[in-house]
VOVOVEX-908622 format. One record per residue (C-alpha): residue number from 1; residue in three letters; x, y, z. Coordinates in nm, 2 decimals. Example, Ala and Ser with C-alpha at 12.3 -4.5 7.8 and 13.67 -1.06 7.14 Angstrom:
<sites>
+-----+-----+--------+--------+--------+
:   i :  aa :      u :      v :      w :
+-----+-----+--------+--------+--------+
:   1 : ALA :   1.23 :  -0.45 :   0.78 :
:   2 : SER :   1.37 :  -0.11 :   0.71 :
+-----+-----+--------+--------+--------+
</sites>
This chain:
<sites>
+-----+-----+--------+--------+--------+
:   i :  aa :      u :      v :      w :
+-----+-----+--------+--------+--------+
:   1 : UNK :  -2.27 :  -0.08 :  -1.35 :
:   2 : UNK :  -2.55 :  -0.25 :  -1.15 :
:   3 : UNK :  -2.58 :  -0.61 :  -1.01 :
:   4 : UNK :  -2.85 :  -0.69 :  -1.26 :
:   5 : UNK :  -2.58 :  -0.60 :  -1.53 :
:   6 : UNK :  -2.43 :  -0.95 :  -1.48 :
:   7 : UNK :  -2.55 :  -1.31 :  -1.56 :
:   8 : UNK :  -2.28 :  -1.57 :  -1.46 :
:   9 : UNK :  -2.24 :  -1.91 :  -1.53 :
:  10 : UNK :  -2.11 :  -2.13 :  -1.19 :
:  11 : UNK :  -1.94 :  -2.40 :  -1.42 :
:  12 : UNK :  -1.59 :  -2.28 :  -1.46 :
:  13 : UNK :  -1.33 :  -2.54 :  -1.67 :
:  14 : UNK :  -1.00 :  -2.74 :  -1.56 :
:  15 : UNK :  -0.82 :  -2.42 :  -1.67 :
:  16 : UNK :  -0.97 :  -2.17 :  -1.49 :
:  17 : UNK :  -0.98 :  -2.38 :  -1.14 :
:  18 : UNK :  -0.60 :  -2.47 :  -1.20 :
:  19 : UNK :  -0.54 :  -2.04 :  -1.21 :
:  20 : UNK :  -0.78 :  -2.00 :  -0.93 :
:  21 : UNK :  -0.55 :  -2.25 :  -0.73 :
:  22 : UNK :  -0.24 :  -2.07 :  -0.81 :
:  23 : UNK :  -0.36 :  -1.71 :  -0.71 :
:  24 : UNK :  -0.50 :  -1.88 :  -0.35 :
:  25 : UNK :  -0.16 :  -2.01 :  -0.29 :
:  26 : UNK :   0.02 :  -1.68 :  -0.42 :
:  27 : UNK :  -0.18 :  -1.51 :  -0.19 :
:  28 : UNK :  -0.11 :  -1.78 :   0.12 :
:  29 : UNK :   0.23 :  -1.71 :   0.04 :
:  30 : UNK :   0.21 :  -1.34 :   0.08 :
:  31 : UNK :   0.01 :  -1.39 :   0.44 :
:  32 : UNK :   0.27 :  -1.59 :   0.58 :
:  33 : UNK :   0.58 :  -1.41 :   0.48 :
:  34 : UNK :   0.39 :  -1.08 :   0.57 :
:  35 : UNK :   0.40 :  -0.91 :   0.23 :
:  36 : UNK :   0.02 :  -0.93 :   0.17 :
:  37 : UNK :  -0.15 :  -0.62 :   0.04 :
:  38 : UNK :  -0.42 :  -0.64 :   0.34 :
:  39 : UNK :  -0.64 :  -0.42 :   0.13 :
:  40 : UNK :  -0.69 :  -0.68 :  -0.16 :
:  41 : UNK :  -0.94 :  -0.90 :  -0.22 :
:  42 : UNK :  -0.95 :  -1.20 :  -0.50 :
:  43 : UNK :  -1.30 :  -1.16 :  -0.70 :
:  44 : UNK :  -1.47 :  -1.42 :  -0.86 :
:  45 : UNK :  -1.81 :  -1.44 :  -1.01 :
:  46 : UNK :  -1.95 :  -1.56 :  -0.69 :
:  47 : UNK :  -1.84 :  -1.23 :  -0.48 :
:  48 : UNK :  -1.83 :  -0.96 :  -0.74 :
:  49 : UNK :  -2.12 :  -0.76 :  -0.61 :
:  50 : UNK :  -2.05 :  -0.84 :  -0.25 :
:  51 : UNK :  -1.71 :  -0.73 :  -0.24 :
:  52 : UNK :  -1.75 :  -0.50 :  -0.56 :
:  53 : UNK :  -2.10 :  -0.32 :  -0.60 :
:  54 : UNK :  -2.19 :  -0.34 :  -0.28 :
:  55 : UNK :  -1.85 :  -0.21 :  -0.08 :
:  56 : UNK :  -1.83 :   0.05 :  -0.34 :
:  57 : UNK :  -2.14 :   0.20 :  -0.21 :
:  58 : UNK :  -1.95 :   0.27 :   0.14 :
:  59 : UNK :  -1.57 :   0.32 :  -0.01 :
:  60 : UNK :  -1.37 :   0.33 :  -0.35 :
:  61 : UNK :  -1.29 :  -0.03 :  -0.51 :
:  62 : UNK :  -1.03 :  -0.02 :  -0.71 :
:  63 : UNK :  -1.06 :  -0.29 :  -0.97 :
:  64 : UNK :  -0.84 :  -0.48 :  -1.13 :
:  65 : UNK :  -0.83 :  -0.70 :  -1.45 :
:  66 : UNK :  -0.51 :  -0.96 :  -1.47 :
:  67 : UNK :  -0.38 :  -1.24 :  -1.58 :
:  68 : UNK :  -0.11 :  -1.48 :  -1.45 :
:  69 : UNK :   0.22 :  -1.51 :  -1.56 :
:  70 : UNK :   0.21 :  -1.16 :  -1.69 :
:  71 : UNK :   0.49 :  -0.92 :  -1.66 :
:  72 : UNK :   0.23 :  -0.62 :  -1.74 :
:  73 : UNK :  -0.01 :  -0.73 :  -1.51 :
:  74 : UNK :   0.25 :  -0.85 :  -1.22 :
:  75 : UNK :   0.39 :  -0.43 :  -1.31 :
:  76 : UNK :   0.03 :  -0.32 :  -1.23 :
:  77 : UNK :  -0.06 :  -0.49 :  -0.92 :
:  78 : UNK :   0.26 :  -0.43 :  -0.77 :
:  79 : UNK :   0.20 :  -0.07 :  -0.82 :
:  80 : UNK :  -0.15 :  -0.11 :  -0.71 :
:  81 : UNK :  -0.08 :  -0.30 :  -0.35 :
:  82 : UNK :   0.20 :  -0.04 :  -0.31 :
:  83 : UNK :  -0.05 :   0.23 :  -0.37 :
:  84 : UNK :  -0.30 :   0.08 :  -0.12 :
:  85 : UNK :  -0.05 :   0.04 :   0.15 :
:  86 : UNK :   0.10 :   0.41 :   0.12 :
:  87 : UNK :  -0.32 :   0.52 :   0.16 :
:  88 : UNK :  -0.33 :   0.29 :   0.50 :
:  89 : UNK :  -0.66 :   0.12 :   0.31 :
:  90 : UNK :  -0.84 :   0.44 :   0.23 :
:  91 : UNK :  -0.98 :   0.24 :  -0.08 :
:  92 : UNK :  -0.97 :  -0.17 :  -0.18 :
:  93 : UNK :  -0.82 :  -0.34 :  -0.46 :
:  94 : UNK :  -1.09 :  -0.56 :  -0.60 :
:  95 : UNK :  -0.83 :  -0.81 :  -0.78 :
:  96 : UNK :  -1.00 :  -0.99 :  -1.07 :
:  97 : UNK :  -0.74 :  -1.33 :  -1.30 :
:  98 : UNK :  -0.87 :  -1.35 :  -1.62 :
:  99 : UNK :  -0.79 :  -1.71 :  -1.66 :
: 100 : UNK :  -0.95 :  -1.81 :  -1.31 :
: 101 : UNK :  -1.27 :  -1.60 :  -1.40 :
: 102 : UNK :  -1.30 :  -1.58 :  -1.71 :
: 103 : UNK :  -1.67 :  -1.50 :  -1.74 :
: 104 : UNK :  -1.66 :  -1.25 :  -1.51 :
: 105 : UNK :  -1.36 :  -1.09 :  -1.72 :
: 106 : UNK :  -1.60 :  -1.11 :  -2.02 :
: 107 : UNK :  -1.86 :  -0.95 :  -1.84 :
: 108 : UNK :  -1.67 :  -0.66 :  -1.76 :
: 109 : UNK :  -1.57 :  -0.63 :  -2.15 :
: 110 : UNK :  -1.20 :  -0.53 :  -2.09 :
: 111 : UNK :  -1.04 :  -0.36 :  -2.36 :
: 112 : UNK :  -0.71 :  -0.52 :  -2.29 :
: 113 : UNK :  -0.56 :  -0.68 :  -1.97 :
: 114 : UNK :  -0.42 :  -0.55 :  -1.73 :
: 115 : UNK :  -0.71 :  -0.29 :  -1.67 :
: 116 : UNK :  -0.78 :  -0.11 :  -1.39 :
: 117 : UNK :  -1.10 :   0.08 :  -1.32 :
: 118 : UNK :  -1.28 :   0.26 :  -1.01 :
: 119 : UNK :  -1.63 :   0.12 :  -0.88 :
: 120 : UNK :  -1.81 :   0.36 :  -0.64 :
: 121 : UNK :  -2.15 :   0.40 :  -0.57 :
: 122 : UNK :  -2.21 :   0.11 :  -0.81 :
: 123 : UNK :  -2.08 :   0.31 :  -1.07 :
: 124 : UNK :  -1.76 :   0.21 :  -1.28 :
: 125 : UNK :  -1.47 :   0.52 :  -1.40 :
: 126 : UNK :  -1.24 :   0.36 :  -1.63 :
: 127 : UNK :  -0.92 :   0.38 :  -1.61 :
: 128 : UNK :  -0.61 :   0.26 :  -1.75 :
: 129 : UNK :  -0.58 :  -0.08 :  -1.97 :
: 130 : UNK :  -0.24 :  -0.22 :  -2.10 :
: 131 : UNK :   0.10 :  -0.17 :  -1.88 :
: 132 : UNK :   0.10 :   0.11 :  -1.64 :
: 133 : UNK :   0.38 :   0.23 :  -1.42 :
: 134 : UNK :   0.26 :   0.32 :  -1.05 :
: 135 : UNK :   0.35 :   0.74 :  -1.15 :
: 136 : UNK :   0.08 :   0.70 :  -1.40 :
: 137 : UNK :  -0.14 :   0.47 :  -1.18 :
: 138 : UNK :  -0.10 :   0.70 :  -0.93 :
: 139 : UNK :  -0.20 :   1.02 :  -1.14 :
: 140 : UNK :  -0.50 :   0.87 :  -1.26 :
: 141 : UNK :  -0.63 :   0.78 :  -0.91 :
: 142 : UNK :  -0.54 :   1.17 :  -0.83 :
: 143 : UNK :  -0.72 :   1.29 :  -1.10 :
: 144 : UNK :  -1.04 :   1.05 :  -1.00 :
: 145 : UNK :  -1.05 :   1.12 :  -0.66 :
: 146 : UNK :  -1.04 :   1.50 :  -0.66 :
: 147 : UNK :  -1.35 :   1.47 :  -0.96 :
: 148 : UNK :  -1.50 :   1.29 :  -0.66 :
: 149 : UNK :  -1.41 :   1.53 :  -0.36 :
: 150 : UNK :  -1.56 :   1.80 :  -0.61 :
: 151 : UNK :  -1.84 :   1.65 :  -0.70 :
: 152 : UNK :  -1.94 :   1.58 :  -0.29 :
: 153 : UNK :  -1.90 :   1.24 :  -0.35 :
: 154 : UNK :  -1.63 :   1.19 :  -0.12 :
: 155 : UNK :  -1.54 :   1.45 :   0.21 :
: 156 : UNK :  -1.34 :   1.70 :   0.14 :
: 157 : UNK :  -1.02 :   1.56 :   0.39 :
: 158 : UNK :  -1.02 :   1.23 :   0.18 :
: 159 : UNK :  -0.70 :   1.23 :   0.07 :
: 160 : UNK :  -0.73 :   0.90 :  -0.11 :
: 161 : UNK :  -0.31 :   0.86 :  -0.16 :
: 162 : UNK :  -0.06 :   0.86 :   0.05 :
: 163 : UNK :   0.27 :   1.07 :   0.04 :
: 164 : UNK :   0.44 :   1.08 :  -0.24 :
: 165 : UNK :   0.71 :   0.83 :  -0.26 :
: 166 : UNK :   0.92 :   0.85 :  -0.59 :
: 167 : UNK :   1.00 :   0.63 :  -0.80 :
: 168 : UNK :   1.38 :   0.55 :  -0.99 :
: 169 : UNK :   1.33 :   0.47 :  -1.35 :
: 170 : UNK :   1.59 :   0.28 :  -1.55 :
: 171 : UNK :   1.96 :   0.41 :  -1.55 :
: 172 : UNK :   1.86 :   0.68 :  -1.23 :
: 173 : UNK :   1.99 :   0.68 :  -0.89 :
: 174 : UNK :   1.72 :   0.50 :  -0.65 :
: 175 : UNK :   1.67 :   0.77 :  -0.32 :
: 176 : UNK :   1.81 :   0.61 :  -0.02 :
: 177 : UNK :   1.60 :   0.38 :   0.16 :
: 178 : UNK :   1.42 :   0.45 :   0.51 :
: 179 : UNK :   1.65 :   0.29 :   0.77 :
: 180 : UNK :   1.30 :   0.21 :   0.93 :
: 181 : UNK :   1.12 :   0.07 :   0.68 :
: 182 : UNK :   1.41 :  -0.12 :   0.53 :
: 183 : UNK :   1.49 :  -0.34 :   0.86 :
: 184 : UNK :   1.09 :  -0.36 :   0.97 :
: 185 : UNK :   1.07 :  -0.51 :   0.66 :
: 186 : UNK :   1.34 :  -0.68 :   0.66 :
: 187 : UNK :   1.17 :  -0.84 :   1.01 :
: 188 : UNK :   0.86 :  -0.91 :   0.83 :
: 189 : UNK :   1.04 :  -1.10 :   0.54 :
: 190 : UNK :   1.17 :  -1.32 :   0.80 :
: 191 : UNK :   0.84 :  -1.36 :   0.97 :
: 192 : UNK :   0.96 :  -1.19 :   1.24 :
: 193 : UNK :   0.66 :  -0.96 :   1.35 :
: 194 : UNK :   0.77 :  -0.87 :   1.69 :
: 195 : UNK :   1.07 :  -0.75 :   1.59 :
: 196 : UNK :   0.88 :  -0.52 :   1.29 :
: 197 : UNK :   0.68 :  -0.45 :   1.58 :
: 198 : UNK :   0.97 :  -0.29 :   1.78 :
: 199 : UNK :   1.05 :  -0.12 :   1.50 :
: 200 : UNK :   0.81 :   0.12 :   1.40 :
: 201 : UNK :   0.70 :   0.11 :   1.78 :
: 202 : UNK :   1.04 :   0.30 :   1.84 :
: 203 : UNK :   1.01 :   0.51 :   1.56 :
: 204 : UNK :   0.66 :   0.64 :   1.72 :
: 205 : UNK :   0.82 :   0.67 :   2.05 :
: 206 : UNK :   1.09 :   0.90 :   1.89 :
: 207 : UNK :   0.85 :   1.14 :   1.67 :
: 208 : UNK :   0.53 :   1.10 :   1.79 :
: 209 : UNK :   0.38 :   1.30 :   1.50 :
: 210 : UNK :   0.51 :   1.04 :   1.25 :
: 211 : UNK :   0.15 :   0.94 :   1.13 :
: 212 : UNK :   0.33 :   0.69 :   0.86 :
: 213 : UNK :   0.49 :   0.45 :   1.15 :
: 214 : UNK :   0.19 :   0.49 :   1.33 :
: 215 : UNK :   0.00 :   0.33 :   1.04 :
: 216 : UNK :   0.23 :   0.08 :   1.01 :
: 217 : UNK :   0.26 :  -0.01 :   1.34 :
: 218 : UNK :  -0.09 :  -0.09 :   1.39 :
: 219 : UNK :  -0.11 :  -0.25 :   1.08 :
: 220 : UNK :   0.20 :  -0.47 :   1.23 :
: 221 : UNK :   0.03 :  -0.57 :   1.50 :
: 222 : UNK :  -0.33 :  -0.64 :   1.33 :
: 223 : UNK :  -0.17 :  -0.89 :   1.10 :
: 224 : UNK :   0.04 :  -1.07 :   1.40 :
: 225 : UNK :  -0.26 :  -1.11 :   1.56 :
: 226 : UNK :  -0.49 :  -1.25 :   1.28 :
: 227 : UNK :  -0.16 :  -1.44 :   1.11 :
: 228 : UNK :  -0.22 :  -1.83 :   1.35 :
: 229 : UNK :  -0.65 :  -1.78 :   1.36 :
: 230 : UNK :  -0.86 :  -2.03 :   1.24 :
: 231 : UNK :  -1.15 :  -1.79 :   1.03 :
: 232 : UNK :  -1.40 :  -2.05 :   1.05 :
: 233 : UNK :  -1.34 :  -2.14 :   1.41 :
: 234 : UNK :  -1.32 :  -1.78 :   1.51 :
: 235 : UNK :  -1.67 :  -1.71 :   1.35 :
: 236 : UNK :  -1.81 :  -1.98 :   1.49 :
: 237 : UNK :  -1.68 :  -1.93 :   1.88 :
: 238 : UNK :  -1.80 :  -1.56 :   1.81 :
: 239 : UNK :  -2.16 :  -1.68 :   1.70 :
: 240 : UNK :  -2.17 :  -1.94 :   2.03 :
: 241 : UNK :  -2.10 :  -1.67 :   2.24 :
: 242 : UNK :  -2.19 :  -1.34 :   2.14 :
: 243 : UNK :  -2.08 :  -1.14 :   2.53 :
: 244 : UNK :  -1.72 :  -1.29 :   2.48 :
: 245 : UNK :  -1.53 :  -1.00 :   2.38 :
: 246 : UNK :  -1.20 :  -1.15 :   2.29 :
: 247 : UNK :  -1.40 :  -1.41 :   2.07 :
: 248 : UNK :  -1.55 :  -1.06 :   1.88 :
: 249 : UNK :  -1.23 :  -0.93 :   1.89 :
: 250 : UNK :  -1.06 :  -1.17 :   1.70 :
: 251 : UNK :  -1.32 :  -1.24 :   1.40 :
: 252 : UNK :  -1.34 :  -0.80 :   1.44 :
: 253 : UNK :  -0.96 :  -0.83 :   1.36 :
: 254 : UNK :  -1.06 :  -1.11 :   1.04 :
: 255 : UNK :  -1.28 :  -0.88 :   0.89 :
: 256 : UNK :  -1.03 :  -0.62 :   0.95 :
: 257 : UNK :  -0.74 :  -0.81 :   0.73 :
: 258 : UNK :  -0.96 :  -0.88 :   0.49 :
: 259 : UNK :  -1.05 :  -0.49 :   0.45 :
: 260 : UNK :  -1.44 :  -0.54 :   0.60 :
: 261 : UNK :  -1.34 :  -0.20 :   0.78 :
: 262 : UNK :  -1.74 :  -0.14 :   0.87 :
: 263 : UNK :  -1.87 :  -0.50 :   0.96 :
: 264 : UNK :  -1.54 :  -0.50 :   1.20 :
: 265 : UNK :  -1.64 :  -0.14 :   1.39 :
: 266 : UNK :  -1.99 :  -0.23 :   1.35 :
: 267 : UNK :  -1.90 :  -0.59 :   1.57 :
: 268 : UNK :  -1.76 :  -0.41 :   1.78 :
: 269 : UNK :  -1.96 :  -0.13 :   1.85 :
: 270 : UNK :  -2.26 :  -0.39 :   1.91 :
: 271 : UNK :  -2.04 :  -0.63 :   2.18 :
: 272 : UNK :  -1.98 :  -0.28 :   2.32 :
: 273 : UNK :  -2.36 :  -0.24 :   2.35 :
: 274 : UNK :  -2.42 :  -0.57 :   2.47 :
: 275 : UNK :  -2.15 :  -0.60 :   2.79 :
: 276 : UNK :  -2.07 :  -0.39 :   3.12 :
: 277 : UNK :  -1.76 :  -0.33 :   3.33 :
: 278 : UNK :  -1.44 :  -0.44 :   3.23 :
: 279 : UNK :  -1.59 :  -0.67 :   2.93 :
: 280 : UNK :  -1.77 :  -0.34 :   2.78 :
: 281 : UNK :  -1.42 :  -0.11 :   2.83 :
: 282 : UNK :  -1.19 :  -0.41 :   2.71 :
: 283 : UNK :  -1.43 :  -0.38 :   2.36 :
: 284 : UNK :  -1.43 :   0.02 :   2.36 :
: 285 : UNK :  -1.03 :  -0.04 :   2.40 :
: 286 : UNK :  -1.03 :  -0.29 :   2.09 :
: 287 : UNK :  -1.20 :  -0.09 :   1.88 :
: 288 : UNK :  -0.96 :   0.18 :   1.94 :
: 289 : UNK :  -0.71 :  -0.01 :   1.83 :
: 290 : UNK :  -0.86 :  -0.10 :   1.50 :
: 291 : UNK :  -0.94 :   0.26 :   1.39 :
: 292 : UNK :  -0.54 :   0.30 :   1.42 :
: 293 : UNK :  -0.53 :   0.04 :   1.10 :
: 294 : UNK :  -0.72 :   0.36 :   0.86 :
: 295 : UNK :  -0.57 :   0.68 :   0.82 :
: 296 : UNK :  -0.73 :   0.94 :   1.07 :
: 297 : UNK :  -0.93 :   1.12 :   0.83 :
: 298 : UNK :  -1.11 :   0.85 :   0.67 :
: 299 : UNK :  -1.49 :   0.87 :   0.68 :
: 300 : UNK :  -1.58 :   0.50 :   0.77 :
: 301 : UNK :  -1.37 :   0.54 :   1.11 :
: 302 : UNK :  -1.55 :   0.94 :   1.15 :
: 303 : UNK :  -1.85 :   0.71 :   1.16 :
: 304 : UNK :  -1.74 :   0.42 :   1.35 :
: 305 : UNK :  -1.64 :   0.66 :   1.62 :
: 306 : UNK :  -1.97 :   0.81 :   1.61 :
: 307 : UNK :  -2.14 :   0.55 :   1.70 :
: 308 : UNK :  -1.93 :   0.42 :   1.98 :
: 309 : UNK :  -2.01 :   0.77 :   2.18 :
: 310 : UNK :  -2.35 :   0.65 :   2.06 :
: 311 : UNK :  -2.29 :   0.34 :   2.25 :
: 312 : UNK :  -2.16 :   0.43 :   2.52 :
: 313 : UNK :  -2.38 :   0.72 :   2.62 :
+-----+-----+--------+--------+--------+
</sites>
């Protein structure tokens, strides 16, 4: 699938704007109660090859095809942002309402909604269309990424998933929830991110090697940081002054929650460039921080880190 595959009409009807409206403030709703996938991104014909093509020539996009008021497609995109989450953003879920865009669904030629698909390196790899439970989801996107590690289109260490959580089907006995997990997110329900904070900041503190909390934790912290800014404002302070590192920092963290893992490194690493002294350690220290958001292994922050030494020295 390449860019020039698509010719889009801008005109979209009453319909399609009213769905468009109600998948913003779904997604509003999500940010402020803290239960946003922060690897997701709404697509629309205006963005497609941006946030599609063109990020799937640096990481997986997963895509998917939905409609409102679904019950199969609410079934997949659960699954999918739980999938996402449980990889720490190793991939993106390229979301994609029928009804809001429907030339753009038309484009893609769905054979049924929900679908979901893999883009990367421009190239699509179907994948399943109609209900799918997040087992199957979940062995698909096994089955796609080791294709990929064997083919050398991904490194060997990219794991792609996360562990293995399972999951209770109808009439058996659900595993016992993580104390951890259930009362951080019990925290973040309440909008309480200082005290999902504490919470997987203690459960670091007592196992160190707990690489799960860790993610979390980090992930905490990025969206309590980005959850009161202003995007527009933020950009625009950060274009005024380009040496303010704190005014980097925070657009860095923007593009961050919206799953722009390289332009946020890449900010960074250039305010790093540009300042001295305290200014030039405060933006090595942020950077830092924001490789804690991806899993360890994953090849965007092998490279970020890579050029910070680059940077520095």
């Amino acid at each position: 699938m390449q860019p020039s595959d698509f010719s889009m009409q801008s005109a979209v009807d009453l319909g399609a704007r009213k769905a468009a409206l109600e998948r913003e403030a779904k997604r509003q709703a999500e940010e402020s109660s803290g239960t946003a996938n922060p690897y997701a991104i709404d697509v629309d014909e205006q963005n497609f090859q941006q946030e599609v093509l063109e990020r799937s020539l640096n990481t997986p996009v997963v895509l998917a095809v939905l409609q409102a008021h679904s019950e199969q497609s609410s079934q997949v995109e659960q699954a999918l942002d739980r999938l996402a989450i449980e990889a720490g953003g190793q991939w993106a879920v390229a979301k994609i309402d029928v009804q809001a865009s429907p030339q753009l669904a038309q484009a893609l030629r769905a054979p049924g909604v929900p679908m979901v698909a893999m883009v990367i390196g421009g190239q699509v790899v179907p994948g399943p269309a109609g209900p799918a439970t997040r087992e199957q989801i979940r062995d698909w996107l096994s089955q796609v990424f080791d294709g990929l590690r064997q083919q050398g289109v991904l490194p060997e260490n990219y794991a792609g998933l996360g562990p293995e959580q399972p999951e209770a089907g109808a009439g058996e006995e659900q595993a016992p929830a993580d104390p951890v997990e259930a009362e951080a997110q019990e925290a973040l329900q309440r909008g309480d991110f200082a005290a999902a904070e504490a919470v997987y900041a203690k459960a670091v503190e007592a196992d160190p090697k707990n690489e799960a909390a860790k993610l979390k934790l980090a992930q905490v912290r990025l969206v309590a940081r980005v959850r009161e800014l202003d995007a527009g404002e933020a950009r625009q302070a950060a274009a005024d002054r380009p040496e303010d590192v704190q005014a980097q920092a925070r657009v860095a963290d923007i593009d961050m929650y919206g799953g722009k893992f390289e332009d946020a490194f890449d900010r960074m690493i250039a305010t790093v460039k540009r300042t001295s002294g305290d200014d030039r350690d405060a933006a090595r220290k942020h950077l830092l921080l924001l490789f804690e958001v991806l899993p360890s292994g994953d090849p965007r922050v092998a490279k970020a880190r890579r050029g910070l030494t680059a940077a520095l020295f």
